[in-house]
Each structure stands twice: as structure tokens, then as C-alpha cells.
N, C-alpha and C positions, 0 to 999 in steps of 0.2 A: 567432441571426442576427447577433447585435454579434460573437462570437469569428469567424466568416464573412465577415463584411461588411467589417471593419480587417485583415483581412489582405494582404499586402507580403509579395512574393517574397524572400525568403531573399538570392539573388544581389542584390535589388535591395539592400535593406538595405546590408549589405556592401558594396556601390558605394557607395552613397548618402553625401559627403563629408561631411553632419551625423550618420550615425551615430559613437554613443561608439566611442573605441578597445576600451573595455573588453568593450563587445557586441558589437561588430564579430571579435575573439580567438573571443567564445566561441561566436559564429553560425559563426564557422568551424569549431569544433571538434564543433559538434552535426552540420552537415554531413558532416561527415569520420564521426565515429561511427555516424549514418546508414546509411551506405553499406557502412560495417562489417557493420551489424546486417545489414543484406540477404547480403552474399560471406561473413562467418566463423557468424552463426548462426542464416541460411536464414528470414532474417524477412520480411514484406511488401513487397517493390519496388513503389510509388506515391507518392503526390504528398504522403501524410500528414509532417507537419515537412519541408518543405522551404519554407514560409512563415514566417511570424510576425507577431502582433499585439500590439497592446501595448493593454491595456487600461485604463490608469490609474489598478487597483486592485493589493492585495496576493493577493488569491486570486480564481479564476475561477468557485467556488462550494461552498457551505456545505453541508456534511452533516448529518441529521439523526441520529442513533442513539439509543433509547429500548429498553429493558428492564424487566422486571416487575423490584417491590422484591428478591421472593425468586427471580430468576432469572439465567442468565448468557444466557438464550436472544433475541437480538434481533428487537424487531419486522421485519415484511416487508412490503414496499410490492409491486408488480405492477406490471408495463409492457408496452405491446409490446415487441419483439426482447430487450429485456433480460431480460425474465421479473420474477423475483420476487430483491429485494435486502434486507439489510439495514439499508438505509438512506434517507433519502430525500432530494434532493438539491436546493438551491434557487439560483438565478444572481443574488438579493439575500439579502443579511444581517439586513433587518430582515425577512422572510420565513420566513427557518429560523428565527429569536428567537420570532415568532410563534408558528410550530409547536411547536417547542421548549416554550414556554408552555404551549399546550392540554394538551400532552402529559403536563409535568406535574400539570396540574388533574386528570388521569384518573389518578394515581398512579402512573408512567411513572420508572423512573431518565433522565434524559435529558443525552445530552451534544453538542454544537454543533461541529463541527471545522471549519476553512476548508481546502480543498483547492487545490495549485496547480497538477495536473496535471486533464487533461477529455480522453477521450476517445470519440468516435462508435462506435469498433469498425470503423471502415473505410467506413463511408456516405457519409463526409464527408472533405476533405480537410482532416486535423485541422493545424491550425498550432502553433508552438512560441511559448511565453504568456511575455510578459514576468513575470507570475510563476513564473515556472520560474525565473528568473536570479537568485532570492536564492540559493542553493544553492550548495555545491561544486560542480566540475567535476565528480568521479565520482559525487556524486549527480542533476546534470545527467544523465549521460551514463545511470545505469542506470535514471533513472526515462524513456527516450526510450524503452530495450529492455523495459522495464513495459510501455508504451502500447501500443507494437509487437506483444508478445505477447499483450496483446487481440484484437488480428487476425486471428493466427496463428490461437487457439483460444480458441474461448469457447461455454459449455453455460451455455442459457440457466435462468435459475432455481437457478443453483450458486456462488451469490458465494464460498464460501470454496474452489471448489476453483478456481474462476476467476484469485481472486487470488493463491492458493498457487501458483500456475503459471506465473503471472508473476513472482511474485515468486522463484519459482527460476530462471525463464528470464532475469531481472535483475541475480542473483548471477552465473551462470555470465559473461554478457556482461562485466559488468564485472571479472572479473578474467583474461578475454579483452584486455578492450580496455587494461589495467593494464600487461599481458603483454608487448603489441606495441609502448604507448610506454614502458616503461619506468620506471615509475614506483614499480619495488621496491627501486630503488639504494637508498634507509635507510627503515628505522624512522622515521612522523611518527602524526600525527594519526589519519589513516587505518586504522593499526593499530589501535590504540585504540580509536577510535569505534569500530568492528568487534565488538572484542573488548567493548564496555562493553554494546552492543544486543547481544550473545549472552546476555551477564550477564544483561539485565533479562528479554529473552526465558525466558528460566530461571525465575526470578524470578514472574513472573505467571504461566507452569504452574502452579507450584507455589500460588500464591496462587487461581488457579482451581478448581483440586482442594481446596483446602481451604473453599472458598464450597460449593461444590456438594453438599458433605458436610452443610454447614451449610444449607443450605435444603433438602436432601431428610429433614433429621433430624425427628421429631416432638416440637421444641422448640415455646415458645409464640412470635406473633410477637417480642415483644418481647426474650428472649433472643434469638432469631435476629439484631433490628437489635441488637445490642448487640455478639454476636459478629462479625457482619460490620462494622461500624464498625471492629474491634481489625484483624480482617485486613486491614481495608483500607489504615488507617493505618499497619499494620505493613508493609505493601508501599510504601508512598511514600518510608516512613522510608529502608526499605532503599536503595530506586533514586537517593536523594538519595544516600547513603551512598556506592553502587559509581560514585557522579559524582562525587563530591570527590575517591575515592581514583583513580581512571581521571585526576588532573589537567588535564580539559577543561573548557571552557567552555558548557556546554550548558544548557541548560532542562532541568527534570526535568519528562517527559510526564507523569508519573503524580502530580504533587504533587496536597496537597489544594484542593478536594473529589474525590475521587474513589469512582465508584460503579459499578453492573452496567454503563449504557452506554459509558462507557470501557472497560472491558474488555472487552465486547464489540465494538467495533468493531477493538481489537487483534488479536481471534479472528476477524476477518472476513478478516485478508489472511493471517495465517497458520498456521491450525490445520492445516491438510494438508503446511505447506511441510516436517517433517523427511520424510515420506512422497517429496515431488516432490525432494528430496536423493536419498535413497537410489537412486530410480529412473536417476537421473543417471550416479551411479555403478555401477549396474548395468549401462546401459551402454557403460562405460570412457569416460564424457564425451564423447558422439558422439552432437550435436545433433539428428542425422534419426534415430536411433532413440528417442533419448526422446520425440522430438515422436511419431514411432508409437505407443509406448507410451501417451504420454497421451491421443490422438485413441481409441485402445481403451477407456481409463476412460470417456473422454465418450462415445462412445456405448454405456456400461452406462446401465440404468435406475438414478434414484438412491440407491435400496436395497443396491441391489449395489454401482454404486460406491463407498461410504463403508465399505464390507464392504473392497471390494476396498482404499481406501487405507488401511485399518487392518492388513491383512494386510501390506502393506508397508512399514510404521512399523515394525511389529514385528519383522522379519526380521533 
């Protein structure tokens, strides 16, 4: 009701002579990208981001992710229209802390994220969140065609193919929208960052397969947490590693502590995505067919679809 309630018309904003120049720039460029997302990659025409609230925090809500000690498999919560997620979500931070707590008392890996994107799925006419403005411009812009392609599709009870989907339909967008203003005249940052999250993406594969080996083995607990400790820490090592040599400025997600529900919640937005890649390119990057193709998966049962997007991984 507060992200509903403090919402201002977009056009208002922008008029509006006390708005910053600086938000004022990029209310116009979420606008513009908008209207993109509708004409180049056949997204939702409605009312959703063409508001904005400001909320007077850094995120508009806290994620909960929690994992058994020997598992990579995320708990799952249950809702109406959403179905069943792996995670649970709270609109105060000493609420998910709470949670978070009990969960370890129950022997829970548990890890806490603040999220700065929220949306309805199209019930609501979702507004554009003053925490969305710490970000780059193209991460602005593709986490708008994320939101968006919630709307487009979404199978309830399927968070990782939900997010995989978006999270493809968010790549393709943004280097759409890269395309049209031009913003491959050089080599900056952007390349980089790109290339350093393909790196770490790699990286925590590989770090997952080696977990999974290690908890289905018939070691005793105790070896297990010992080996999983080594992997773990050997994964932070590295992603610290492929950030100093990447010469950016970034946080390392995975430093320590890190444990199943971190990684888990990595696995929640893109275990399907080289799957929703390939489909793309199958094809020849032409938005109304892949969305066919993927409205086909969603409506398999989900036995079969995870059949069917491992068949596609694989090809």
C-alpha cells in the first residue's frame, strides 16, 4: 500500500521544477526505454513504470533464502497467484532478520538479500522505486525489461524458470536498446562487468557440482562440513580474484560467509538461463517466436518441462 499510495506520475515528476536534474535525465530515459520495451520487444502496454515513488529507503524489500546444511535445494514458501517461491519476501528489514533467525535456530543455511526491484506481475500498476536509481543506466534499463517480462509470462510455482526468462528477455533487451543508442562506440566498464558475471556465473557451476557431489557422498557429517567449508571458501577466493584482475570496482557477492542459501538464491534466477539463450537463438532472435516457444514450456506439466529445458541446454 506505501509503494501505491506515494506514487507521482512520471510526467509529473519531470515537470515538477524541484525534481533533481539527475532524476529528472534518467525518468526520462526509463520512459523512453519503456515504450521501447512495448514497440522492439512486444512487452506489456499499461500503466506499470510510468510512475514513481520514492520511498526513503535503499531497497523496497528483503528476501528471505534458507537451505538445508547438506543441500543446494531452497526452501519454498506458497501464495496465492505466485504459487510456490524460493524465497520469502518481507517489506521491513527487522522482519526478514527475524525470520532469518528462527530459521537458523532450525539448522537452516540462511542468507538475507535487500531487493530493489518489486513487482505485482500486472495487478498493480507497478511504479519505478527510487531504489532502482542507485544503479547504472543499463542496469536501470534491463532490470525495467526483467519486471516487464513478469507480465509477459509467468508459471505459477516455477521461480527458476520464471526468472530464467526474464532474465533472458533482459539480456536480449538490453543489448536492443545498447543497439539503437549507440553505446558500442568503445570498450568501457560495461564490457567488463559483462564479461567478469559470465566469469563468476562459471565459477559457481562449477562450485555447485562440486557441493552436490559432496553432500550426496556417504561421507560422515563432519567431513562433509569440512569439505564444503574448502569449496566454499575456494569459490569466494576466486570471484575476489577474477575482480581485481577484471580492474573494476565492485563488491564481491560471494565473499565470506558464504553458504547453500547464497548459492541458492543465485540458482533461483538462473539455472534455466543457458537453456532460455539457446532458445533465442534458435530463433534467429525474433522475440514473437521465442515468447511462443516459451508460453509452450509453460504450459507443460513440470516434470516435463524441466525434461524439456534440459533437452535444450544440451543441444
Amino acid at each position: 500500500m506505501e509503494v501505491l499510495r506515494k506514487r507521482r506520475p512520471v510526467s509529473e515528476v519531470i515537470a515538477d521544477e524541484k525534481t533533481d536534474e539527475e532524476l529528472r535525465r534518467r525518468l526520462e530515459m526509463v520512459q523512453e526505454a519503456r515504450q521501447f520495451g512495448v514497440d522492439e520487444l512486444l512487452l506489456p502496454e499499461n500503466n506499470s513504470y510510468r510512475s514513481y515513488t520514492d520511498l526513503g529507503r535503499d531497497y523496497v524489500v528483503w528476501n528471505v533464502f534458507a537451505a538445508p546444511e547438506f543441500s543446494l535445494t531452497p526452501k519454498e514458501w506458497c501464495y496465492p497467484i505466485a504459487g510456490c517461491v524460493a524465497y520469502r519476501g518481507y517489506f521491513a528489514e527487522e522482519k526478514a532478520a527475524r525470520k532469518a533467525g528462527n530459521l537458523e535456530k532450525d539448522g537452516f543455511d540462511v542468507y538475507v538479500g535487500g531487493v530493489a526491484a518489486y513487482s505485482t506481475l500486472g495487478r498493480f500498476d507497478d511504479p519505478v522505486l527510487n531504489t532502482m536509481m542507485h544503479w547504472s543506466d543499463s542496469n536501470l534499463v534491463e532490470t525495467l525489461f526483467h519486471e516487464l517480462a513478469h507480465q509477459k509470462l509467468y508459471v505459477s510455482g516455477d521461480t527458476a524458470f520464471n526468472e530464467s526468462f526474464a532474465t533472458a528477455v533482459a539480456e536480449f533487451g538490453i543489448e536492443r536498446w545498447r543497439s539503437k543508442k549507440n553505446l558500442y562506440h568503445s570498450p568501457g566498464n560495461g564490457d567488463r562487468s559483462g564479461a567478469l558475471l559470465e566469469t563468476v556465473r562459471q565459477m559457481i557451476a562449477q562450485s555447485r557440482l562440486e557441493l552436490e557431489n559432496i553432500y550426496s557422498s556417504g561421507d560422515s557429517d563432519e567431513k562433509k562440513r569440512a569439505e564444503k567449508a574448502e569449496t566454499l571458501n575456494k569459490l569466494s577466493d576466486d570471484a575476489q580474484a577474477a575482480i581485481d584482475a577484471s580492474g573494476l570496482e565492485v563488491e564481491n557477492w560471494l565473499a565470506p560467509p558464504l553458504n547453500n542459501a547464497r548459492l541458492a538464491s543465485s540458482g533461483v534466477y538462473e539455472s534455466h538461463l543457458p537453456a532460455f539463450r539457446k532458445l533465442l537463438v534458435e530463433c534467429d532472435l525474433v522475440i514473437a517466436c521465442f515468447y511462443d516457444k516459451s508460453s509452450g514450456l509453460a504450459d507443460l506439466d513440470y516434470d516435463l518441462r524441466q525434461k524439456r529445458l534440459a533437452e535444450i541446454n544440451s543441444r
